[in-house]
CHARMM internal coordinates of N, CA and C (Angstrom, degrees):
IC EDIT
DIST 1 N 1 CA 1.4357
DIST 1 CA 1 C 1.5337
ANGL 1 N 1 CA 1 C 108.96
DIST 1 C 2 N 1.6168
ANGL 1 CA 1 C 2 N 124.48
DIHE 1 N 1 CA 1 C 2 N 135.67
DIST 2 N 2 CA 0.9920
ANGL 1 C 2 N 2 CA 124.96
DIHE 1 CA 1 C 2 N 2 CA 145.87
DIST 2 CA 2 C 1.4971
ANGL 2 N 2 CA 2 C 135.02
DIHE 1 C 2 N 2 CA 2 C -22.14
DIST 2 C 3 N 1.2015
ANGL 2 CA 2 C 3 N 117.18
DIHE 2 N 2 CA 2 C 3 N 138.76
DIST 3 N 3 CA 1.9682
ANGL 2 C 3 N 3 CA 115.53
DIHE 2 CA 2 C 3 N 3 CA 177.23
DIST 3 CA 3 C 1.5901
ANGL 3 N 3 CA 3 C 97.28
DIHE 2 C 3 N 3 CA 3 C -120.62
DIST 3 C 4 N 1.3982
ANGL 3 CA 3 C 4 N 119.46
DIHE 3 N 3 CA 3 C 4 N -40.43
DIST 4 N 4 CA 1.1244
ANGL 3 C 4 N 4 CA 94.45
DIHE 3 CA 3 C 4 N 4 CA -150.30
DIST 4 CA 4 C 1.8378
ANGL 4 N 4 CA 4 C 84.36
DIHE 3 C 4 N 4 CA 4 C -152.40
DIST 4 C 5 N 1.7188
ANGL 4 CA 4 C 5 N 116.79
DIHE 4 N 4 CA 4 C 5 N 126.92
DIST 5 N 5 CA 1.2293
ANGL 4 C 5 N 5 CA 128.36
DIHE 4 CA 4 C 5 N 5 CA 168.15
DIST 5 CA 5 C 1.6222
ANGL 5 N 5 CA 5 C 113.45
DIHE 4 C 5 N 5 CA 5 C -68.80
DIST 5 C 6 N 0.5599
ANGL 5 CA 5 C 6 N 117.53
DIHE 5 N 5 CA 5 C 6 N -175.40
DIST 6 N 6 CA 2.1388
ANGL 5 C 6 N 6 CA 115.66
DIHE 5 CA 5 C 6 N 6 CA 159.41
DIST 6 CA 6 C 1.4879
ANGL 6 N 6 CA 6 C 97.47
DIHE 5 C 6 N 6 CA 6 C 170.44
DIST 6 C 7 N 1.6389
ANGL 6 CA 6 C 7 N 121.29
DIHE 6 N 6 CA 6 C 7 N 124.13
DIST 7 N 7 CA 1.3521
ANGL 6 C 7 N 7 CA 122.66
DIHE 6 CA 6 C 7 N 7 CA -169.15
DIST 7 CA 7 C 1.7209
ANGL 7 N 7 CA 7 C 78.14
DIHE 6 C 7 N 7 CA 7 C -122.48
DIST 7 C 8 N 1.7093
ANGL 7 CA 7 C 8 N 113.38
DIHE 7 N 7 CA 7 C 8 N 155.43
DIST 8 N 8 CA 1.3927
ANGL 7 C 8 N 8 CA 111.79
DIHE 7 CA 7 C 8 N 8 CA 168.52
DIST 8 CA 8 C 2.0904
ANGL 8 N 8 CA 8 C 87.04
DIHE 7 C 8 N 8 CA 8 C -150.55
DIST 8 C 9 N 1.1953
ANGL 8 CA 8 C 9 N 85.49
DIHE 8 N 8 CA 8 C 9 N 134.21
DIST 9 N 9 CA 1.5150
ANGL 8 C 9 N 9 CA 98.53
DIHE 8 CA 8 C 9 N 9 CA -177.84
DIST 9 CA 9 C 1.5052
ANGL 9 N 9 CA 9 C 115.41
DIHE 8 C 9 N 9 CA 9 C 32.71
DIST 9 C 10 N 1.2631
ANGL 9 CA 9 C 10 N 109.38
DIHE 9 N 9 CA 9 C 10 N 66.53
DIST 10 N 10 CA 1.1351
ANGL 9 C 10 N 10 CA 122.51
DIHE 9 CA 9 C 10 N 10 CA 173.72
DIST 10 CA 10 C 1.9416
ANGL 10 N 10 CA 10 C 107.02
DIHE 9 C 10 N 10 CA 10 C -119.75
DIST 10 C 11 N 1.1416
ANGL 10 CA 10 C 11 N 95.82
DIHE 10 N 10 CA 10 C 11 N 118.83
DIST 11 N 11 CA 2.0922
ANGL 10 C 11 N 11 CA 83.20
DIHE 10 CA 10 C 11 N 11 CA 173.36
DIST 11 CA 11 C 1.2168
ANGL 11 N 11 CA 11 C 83.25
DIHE 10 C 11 N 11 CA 11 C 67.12
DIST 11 C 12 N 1.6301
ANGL 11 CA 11 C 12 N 87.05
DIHE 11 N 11 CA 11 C 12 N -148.95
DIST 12 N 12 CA 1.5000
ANGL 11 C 12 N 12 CA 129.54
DIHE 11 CA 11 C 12 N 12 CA 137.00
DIST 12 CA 12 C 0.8103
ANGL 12 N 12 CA 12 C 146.50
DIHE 11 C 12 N 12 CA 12 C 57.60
DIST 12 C 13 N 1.5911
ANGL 12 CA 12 C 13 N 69.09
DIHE 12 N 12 CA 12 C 13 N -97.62
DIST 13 N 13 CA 2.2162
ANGL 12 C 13 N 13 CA 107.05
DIHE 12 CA 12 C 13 N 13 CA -152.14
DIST 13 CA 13 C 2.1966
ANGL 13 N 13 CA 13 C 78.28
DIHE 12 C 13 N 13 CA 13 C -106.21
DIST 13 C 14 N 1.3071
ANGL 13 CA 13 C 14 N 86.00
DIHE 13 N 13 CA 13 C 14 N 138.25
DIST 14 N 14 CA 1.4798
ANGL 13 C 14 N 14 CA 112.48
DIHE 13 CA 13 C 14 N 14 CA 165.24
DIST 14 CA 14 C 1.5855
ANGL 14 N 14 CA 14 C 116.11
DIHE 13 C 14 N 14 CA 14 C -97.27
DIST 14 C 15 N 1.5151
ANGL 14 CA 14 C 15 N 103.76
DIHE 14 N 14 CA 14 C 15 N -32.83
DIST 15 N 15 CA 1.2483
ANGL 14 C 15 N 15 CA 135.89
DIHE 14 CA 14 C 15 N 15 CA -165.47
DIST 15 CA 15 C 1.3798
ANGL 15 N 15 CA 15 C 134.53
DIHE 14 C 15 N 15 CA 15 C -174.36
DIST 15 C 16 N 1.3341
ANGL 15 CA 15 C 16 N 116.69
DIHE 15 N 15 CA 15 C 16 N 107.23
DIST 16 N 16 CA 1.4205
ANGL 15 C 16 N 16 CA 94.42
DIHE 15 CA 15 C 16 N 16 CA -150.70
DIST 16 CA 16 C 1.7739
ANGL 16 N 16 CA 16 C 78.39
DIHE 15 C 16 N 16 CA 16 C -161.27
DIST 16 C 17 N 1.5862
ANGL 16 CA 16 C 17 N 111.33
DIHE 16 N 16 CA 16 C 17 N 120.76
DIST 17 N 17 CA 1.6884
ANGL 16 C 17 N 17 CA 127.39
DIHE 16 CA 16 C 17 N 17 CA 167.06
DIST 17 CA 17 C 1.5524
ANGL 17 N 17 CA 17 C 100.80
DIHE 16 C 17 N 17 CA 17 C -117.04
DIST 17 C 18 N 1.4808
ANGL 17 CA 17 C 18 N 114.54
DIHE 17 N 17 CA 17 C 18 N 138.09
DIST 18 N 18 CA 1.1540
ANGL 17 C 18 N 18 CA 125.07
DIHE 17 CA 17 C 18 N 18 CA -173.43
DIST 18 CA 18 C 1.5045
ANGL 18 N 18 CA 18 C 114.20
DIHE 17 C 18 N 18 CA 18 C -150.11
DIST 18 C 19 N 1.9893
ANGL 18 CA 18 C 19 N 107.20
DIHE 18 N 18 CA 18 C 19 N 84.49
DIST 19 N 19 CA 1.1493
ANGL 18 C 19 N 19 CA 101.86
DIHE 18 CA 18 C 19 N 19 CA 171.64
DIST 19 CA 19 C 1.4260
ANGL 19 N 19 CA 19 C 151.72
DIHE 18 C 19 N 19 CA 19 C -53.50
DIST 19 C 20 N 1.2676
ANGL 19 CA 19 C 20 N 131.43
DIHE 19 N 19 CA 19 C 20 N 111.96
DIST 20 N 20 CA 1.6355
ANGL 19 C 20 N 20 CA 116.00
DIHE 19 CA 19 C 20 N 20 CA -163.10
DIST 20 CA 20 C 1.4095
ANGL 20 N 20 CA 20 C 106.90
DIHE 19 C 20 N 20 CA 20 C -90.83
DIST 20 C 21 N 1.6469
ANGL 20 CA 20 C 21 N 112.88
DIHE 20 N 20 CA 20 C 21 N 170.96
DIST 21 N 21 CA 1.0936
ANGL 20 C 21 N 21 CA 112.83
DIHE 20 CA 20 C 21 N 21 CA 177.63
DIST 21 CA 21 C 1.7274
ANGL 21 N 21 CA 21 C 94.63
DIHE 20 C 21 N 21 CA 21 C -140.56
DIST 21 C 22 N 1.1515
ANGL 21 CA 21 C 22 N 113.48
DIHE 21 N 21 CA 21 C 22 N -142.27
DIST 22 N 22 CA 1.5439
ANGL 21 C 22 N 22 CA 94.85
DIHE 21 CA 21 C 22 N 22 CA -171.68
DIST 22 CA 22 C 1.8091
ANGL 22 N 22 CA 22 C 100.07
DIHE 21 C 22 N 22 CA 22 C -98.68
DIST 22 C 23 N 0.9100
ANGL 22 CA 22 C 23 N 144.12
DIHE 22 N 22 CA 22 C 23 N -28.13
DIST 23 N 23 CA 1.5078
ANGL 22 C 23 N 23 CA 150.79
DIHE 22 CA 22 C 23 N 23 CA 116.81
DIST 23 CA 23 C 1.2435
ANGL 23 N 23 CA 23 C 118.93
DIHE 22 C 23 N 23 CA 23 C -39.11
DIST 23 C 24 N 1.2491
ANGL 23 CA 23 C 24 N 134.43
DIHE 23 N 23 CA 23 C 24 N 131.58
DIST 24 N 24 CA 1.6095
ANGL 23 C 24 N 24 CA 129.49
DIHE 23 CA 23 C 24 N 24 CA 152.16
DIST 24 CA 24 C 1.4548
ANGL 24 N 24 CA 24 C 93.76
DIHE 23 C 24 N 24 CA 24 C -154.25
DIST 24 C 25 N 1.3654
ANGL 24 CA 24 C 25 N 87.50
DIHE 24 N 24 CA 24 C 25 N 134.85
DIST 25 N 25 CA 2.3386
ANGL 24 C 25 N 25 CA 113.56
DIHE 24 CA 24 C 25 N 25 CA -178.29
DIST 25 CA 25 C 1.4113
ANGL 25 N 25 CA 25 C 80.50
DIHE 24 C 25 N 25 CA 25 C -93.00
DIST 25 C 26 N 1.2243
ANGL 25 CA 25 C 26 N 105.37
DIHE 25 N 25 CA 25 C 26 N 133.63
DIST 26 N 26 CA 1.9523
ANGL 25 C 26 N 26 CA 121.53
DIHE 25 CA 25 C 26 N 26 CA 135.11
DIST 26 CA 26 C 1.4484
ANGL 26 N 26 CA 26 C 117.80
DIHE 25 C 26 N 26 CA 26 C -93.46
DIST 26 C 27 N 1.0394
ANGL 26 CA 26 C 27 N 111.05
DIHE 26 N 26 CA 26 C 27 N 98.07
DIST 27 N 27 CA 1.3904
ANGL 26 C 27 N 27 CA 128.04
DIHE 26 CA 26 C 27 N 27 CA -171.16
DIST 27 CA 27 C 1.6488
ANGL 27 N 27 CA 27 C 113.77
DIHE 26 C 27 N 27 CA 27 C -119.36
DIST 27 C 28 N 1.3759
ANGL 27 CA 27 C 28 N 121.19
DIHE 27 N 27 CA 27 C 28 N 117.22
DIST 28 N 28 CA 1.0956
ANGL 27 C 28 N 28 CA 118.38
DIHE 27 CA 27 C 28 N 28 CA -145.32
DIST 28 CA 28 C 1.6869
ANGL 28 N 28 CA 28 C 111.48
DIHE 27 C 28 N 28 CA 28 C -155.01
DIST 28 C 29 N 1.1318
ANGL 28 CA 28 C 29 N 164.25
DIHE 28 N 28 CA 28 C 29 N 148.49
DIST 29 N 29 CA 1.9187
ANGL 28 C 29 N 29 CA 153.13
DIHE 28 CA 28 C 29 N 29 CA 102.07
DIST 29 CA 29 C 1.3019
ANGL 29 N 29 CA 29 C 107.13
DIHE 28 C 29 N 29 CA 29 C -0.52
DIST 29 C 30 N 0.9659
ANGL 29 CA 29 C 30 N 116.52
DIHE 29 N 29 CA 29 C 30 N 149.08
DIST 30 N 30 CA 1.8603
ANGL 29 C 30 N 30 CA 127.76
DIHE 29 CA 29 C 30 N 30 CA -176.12
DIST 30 CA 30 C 1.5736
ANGL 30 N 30 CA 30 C 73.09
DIHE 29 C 30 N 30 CA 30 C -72.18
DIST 30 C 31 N 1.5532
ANGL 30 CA 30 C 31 N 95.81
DIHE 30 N 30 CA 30 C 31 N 143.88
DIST 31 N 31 CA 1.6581
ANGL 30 C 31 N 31 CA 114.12
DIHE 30 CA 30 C 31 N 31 CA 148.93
DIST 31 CA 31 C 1.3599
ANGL 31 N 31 CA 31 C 97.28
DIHE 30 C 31 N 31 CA 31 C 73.78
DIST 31 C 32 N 1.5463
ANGL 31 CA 31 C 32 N 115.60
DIHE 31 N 31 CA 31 C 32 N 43.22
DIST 32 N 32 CA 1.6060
ANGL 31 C 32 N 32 CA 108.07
DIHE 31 CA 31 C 32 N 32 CA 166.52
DIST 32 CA 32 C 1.5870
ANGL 32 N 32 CA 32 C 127.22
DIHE 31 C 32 N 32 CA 32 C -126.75
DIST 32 C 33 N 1.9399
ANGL 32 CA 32 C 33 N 87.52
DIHE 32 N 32 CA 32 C 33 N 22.66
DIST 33 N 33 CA 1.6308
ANGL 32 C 33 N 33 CA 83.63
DIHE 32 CA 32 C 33 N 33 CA -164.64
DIST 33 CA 33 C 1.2688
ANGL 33 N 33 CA 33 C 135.27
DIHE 32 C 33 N 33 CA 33 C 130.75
DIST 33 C 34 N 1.8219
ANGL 33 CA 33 C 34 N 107.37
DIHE 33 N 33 CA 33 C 34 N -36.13
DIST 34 N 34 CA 1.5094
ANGL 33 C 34 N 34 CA 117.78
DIHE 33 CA 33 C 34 N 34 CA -156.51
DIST 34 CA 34 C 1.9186
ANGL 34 N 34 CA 34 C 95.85
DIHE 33 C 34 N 34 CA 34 C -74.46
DIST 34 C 35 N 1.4380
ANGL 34 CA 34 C 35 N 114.85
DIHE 34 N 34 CA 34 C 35 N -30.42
DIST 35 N 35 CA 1.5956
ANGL 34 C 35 N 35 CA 107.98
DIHE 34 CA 34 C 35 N 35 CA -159.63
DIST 35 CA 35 C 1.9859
ANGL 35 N 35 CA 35 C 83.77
DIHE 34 C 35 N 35 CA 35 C -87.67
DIST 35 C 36 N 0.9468
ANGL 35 CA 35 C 36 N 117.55
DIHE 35 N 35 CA 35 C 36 N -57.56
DIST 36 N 36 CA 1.6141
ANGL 35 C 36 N 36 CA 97.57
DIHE 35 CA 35 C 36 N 36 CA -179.78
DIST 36 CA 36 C 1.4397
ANGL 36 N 36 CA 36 C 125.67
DIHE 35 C 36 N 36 CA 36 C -56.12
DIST 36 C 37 N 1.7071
ANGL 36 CA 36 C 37 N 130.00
DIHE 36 N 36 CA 36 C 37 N -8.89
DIST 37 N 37 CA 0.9706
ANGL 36 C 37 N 37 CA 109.70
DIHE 36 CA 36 C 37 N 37 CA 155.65
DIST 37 CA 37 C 1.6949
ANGL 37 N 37 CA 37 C 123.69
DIHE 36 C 37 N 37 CA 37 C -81.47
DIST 37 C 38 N 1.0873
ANGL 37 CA 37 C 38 N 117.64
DIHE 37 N 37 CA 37 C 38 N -15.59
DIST 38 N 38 CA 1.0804
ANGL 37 C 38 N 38 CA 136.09
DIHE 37 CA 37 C 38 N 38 CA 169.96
DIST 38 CA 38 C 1.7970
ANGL 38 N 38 CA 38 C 107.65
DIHE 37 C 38 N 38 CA 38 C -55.05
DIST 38 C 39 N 1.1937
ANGL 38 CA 38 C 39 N 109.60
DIHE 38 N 38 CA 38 C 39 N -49.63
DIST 39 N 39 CA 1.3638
ANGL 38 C 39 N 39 CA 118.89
DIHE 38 CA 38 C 39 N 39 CA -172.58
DIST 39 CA 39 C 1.5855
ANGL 39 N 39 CA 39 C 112.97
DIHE 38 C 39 N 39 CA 39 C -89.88
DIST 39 C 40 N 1.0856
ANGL 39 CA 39 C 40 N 119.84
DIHE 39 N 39 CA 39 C 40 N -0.90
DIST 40 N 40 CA 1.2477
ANGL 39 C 40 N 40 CA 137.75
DIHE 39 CA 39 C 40 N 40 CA -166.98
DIST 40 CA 40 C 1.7344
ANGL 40 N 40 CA 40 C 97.74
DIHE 39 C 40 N 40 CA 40 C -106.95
DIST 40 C 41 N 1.6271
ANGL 40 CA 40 C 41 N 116.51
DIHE 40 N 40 CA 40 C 41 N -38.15
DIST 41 N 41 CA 1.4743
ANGL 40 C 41 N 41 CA 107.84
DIHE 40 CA 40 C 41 N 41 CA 155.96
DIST 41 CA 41 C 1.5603
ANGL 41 N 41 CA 41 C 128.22
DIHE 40 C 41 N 41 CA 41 C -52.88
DIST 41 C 42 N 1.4582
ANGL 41 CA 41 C 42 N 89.01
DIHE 41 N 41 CA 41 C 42 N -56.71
DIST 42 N 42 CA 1.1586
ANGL 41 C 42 N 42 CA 109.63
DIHE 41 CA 41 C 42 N 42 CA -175.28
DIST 42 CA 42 C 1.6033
ANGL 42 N 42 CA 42 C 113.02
DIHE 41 C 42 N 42 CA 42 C -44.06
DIST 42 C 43 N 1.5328
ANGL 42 CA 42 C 43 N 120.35
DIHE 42 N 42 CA 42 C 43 N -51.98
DIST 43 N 43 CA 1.0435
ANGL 42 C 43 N 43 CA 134.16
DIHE 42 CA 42 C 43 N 43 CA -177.59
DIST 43 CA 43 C 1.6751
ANGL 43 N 43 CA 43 C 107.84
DIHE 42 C 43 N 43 CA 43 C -52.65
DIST 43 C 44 N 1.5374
ANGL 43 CA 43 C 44 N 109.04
DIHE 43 N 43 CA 43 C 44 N -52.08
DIST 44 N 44 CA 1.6045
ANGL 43 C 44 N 44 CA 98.00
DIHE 43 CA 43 C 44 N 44 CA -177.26
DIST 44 CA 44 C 1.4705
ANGL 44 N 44 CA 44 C 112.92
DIHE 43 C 44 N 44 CA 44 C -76.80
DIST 44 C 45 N 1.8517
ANGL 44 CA 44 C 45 N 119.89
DIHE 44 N 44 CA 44 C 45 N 0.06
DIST 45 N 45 CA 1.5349
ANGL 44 C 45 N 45 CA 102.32
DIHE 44 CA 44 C 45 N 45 CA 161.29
DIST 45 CA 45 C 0.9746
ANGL 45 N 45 CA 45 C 125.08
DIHE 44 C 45 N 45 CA 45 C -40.70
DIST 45 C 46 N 1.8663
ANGL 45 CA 45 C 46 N 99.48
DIHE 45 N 45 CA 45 C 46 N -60.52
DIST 46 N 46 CA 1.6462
ANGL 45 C 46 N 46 CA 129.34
DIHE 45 CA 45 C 46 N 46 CA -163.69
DIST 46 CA 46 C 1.3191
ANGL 46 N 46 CA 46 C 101.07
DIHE 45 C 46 N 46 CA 46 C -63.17
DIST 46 C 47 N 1.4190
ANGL 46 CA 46 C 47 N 111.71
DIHE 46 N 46 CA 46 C 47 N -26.33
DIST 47 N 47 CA 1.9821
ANGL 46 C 47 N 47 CA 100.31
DIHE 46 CA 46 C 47 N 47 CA -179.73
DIST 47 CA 47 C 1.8265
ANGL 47 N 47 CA 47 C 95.32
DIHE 46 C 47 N 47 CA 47 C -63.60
DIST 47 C 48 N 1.2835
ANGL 47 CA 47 C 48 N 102.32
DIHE 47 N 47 CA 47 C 48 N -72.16
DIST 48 N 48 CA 1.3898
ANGL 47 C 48 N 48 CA 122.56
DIHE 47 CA 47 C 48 N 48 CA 168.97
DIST 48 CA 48 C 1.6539
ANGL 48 N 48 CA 48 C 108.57
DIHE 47 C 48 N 48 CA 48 C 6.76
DIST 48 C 49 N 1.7504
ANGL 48 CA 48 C 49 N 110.17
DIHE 48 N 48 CA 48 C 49 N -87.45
DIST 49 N 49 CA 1.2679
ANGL 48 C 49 N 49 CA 130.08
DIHE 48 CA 48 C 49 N 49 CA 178.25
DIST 49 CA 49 C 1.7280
ANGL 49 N 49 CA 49 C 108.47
DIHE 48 C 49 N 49 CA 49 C -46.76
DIST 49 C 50 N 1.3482
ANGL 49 CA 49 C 50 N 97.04
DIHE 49 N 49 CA 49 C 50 N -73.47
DIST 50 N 50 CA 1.6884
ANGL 49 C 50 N 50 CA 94.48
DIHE 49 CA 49 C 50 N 50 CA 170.83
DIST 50 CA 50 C 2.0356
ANGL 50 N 50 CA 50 C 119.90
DIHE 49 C 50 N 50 CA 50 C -31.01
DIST 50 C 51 N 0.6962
ANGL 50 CA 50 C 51 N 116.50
DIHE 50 N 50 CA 50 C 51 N -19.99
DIST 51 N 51 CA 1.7664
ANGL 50 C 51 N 51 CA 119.78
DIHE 50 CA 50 C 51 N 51 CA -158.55
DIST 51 CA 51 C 1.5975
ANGL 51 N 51 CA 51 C 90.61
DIHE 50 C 51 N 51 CA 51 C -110.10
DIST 51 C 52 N 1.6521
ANGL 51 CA 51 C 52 N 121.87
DIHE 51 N 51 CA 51 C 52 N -27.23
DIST 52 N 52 CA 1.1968
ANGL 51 C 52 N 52 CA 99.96
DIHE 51 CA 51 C 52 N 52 CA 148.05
DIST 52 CA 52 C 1.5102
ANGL 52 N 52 CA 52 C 119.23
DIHE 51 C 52 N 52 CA 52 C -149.09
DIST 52 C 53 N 0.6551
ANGL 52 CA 52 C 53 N 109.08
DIHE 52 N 52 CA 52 C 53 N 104.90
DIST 53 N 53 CA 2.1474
ANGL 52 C 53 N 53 CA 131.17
DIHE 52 CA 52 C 53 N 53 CA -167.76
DIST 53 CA 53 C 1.6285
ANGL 53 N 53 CA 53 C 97.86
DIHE 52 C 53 N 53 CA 53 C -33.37
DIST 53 C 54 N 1.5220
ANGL 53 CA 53 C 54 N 127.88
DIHE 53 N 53 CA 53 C 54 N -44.34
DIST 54 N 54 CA 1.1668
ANGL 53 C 54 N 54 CA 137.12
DIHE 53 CA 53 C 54 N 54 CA 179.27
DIST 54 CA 54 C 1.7014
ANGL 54 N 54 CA 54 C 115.45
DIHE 53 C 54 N 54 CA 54 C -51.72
DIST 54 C 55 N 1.4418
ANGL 54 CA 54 C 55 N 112.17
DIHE 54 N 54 CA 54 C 55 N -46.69
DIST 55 N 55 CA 1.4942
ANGL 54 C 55 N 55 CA 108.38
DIHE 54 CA 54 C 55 N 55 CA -178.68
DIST 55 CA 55 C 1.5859
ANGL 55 N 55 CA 55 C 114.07
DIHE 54 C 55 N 55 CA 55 C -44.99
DIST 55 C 56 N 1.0838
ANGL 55 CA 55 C 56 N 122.55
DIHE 55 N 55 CA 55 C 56 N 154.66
DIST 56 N 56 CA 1.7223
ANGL 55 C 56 N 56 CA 134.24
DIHE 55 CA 55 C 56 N 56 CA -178.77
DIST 56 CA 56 C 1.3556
ANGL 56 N 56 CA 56 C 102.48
DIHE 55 C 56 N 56 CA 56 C -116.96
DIST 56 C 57 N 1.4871
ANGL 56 CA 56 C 57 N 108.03
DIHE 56 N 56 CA 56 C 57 N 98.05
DIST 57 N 57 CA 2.0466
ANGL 56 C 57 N 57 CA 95.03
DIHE 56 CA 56 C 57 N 57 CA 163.84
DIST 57 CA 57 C 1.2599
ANGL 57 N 57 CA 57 C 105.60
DIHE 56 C 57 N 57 CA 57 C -83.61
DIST 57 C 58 N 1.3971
ANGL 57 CA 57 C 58 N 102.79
DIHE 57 N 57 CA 57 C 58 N 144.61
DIST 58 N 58 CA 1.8181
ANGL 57 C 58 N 58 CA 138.99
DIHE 57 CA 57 C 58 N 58 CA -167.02
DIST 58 CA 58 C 1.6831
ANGL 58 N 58 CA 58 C 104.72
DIHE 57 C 58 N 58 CA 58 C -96.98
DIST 58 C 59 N 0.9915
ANGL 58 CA 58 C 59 N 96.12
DIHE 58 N 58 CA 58 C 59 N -168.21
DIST 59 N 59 CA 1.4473
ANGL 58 C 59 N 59 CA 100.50
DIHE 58 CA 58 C 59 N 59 CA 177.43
DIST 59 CA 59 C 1.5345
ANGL 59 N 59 CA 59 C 109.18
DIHE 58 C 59 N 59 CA 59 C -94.77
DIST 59 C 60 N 1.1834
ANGL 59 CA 59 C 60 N 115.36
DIHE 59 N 59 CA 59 C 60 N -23.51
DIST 60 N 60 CA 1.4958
ANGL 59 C 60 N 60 CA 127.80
DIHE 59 CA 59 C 60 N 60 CA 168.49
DIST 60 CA 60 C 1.1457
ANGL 60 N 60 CA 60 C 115.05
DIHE 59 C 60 N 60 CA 60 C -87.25
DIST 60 C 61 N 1.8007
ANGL 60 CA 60 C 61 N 131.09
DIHE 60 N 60 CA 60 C 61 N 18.20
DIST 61 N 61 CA 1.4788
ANGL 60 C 61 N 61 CA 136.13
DIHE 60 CA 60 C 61 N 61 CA 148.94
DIST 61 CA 61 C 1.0086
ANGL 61 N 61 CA 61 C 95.79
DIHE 60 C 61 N 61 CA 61 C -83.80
DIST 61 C 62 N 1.9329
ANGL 61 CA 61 C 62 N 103.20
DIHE 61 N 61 CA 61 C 62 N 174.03
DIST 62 N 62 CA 1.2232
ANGL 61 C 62 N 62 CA 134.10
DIHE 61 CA 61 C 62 N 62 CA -175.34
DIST 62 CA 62 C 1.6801
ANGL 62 N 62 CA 62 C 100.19
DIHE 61 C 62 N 62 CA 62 C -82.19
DIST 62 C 63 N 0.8465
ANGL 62 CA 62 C 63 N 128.55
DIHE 62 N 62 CA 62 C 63 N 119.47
DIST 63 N 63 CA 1.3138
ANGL 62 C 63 N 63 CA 146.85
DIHE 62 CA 62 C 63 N 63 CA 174.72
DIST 63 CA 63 C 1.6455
ANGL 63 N 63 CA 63 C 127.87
DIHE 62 C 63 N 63 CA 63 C -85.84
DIST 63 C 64 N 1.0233
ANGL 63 CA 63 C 64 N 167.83
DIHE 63 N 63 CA 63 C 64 N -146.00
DIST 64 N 64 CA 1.7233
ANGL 63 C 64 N 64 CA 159.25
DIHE 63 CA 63 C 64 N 64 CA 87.74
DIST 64 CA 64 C 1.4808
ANGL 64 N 64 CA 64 C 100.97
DIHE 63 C 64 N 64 CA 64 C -57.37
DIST 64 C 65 N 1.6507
ANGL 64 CA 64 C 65 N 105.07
DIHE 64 N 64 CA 64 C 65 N -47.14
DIST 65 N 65 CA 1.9499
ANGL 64 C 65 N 65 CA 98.25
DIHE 64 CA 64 C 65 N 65 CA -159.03
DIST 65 CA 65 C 1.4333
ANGL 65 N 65 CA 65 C 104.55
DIHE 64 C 65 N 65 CA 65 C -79.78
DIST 65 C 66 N 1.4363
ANGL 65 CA 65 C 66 N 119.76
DIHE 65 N 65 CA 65 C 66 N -7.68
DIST 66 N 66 CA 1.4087
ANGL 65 C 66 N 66 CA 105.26
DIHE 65 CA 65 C 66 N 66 CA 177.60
DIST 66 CA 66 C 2.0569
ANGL 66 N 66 CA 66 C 125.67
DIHE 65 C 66 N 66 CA 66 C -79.62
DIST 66 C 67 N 1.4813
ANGL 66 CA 66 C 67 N 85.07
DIHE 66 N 66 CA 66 C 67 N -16.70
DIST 67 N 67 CA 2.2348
ANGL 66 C 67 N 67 CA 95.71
DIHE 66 CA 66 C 67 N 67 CA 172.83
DIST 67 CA 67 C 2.0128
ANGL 67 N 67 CA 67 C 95.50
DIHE 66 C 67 N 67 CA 67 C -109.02
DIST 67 C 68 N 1.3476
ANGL 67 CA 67 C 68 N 111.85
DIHE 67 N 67 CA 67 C 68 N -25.47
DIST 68 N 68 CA 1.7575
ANGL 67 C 68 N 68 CA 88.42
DIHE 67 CA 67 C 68 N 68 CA 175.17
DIST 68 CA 68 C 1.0604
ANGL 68 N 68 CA 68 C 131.99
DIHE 67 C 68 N 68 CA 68 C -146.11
DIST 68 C 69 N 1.6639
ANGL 68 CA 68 C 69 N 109.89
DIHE 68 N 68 CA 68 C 69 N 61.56
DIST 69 N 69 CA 1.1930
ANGL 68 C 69 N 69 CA 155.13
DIHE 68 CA 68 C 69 N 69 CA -174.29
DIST 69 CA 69 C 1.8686
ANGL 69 N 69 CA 69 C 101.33
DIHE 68 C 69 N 69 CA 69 C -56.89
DIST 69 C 70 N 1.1741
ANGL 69 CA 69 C 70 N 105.82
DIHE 69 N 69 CA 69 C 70 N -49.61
DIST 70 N 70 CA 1.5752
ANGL 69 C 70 N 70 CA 96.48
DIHE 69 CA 69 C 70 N 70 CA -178.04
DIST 70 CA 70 C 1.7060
ANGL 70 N 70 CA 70 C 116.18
DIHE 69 C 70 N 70 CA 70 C -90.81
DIST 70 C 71 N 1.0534
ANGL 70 CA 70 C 71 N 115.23
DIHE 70 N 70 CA 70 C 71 N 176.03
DIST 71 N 71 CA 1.5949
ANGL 70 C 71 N 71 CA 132.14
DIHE 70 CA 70 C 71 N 71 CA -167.81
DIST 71 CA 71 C 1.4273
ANGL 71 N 71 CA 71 C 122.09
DIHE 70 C 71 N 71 CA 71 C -116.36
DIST 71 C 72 N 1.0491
ANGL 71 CA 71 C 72 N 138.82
DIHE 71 N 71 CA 71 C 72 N 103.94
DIST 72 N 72 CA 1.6586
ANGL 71 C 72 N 72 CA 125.72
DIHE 71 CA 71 C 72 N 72 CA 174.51
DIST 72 CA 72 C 1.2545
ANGL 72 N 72 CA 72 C 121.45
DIHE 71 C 72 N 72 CA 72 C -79.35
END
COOR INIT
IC SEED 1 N 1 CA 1 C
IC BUILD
């Protein structure tokens, strides 16, 4: 399990450490962050997968359709 997020010039986040615990709320003001850190995981999956073509994401990987599943 993860301990500790850290985004640096990503979006956003200029700077941004985010201790986890086995729960953690993103709780937030519209427009403060919460969907780019979200996407900012997501992003180092795809680094992740890319670095090795062999890994298999599951249904219990980070996905796109699993944070933006709906449509406006």
């Amino acid at each position: 399990m993860f301990e500790k997020i850290i985004l640096k010039n990503y979006r956003a986040h200029r700077f941004t450490e985010i201790h986890l615990d086995s729960v953690t709320l993103l709780i937030g003001n519209n427009n403060s962050g919460k969907t780019n850190l979200l996407a900012g995981i997501q992003h180092f999956a795809q680094l992740v997968k890319q670095g090795d073509p062999d890994i298999k994401l599951t249904s219990r990987s980070i996905l796109s359709e699993d944070y933006f599943s709906h449509c406006y």
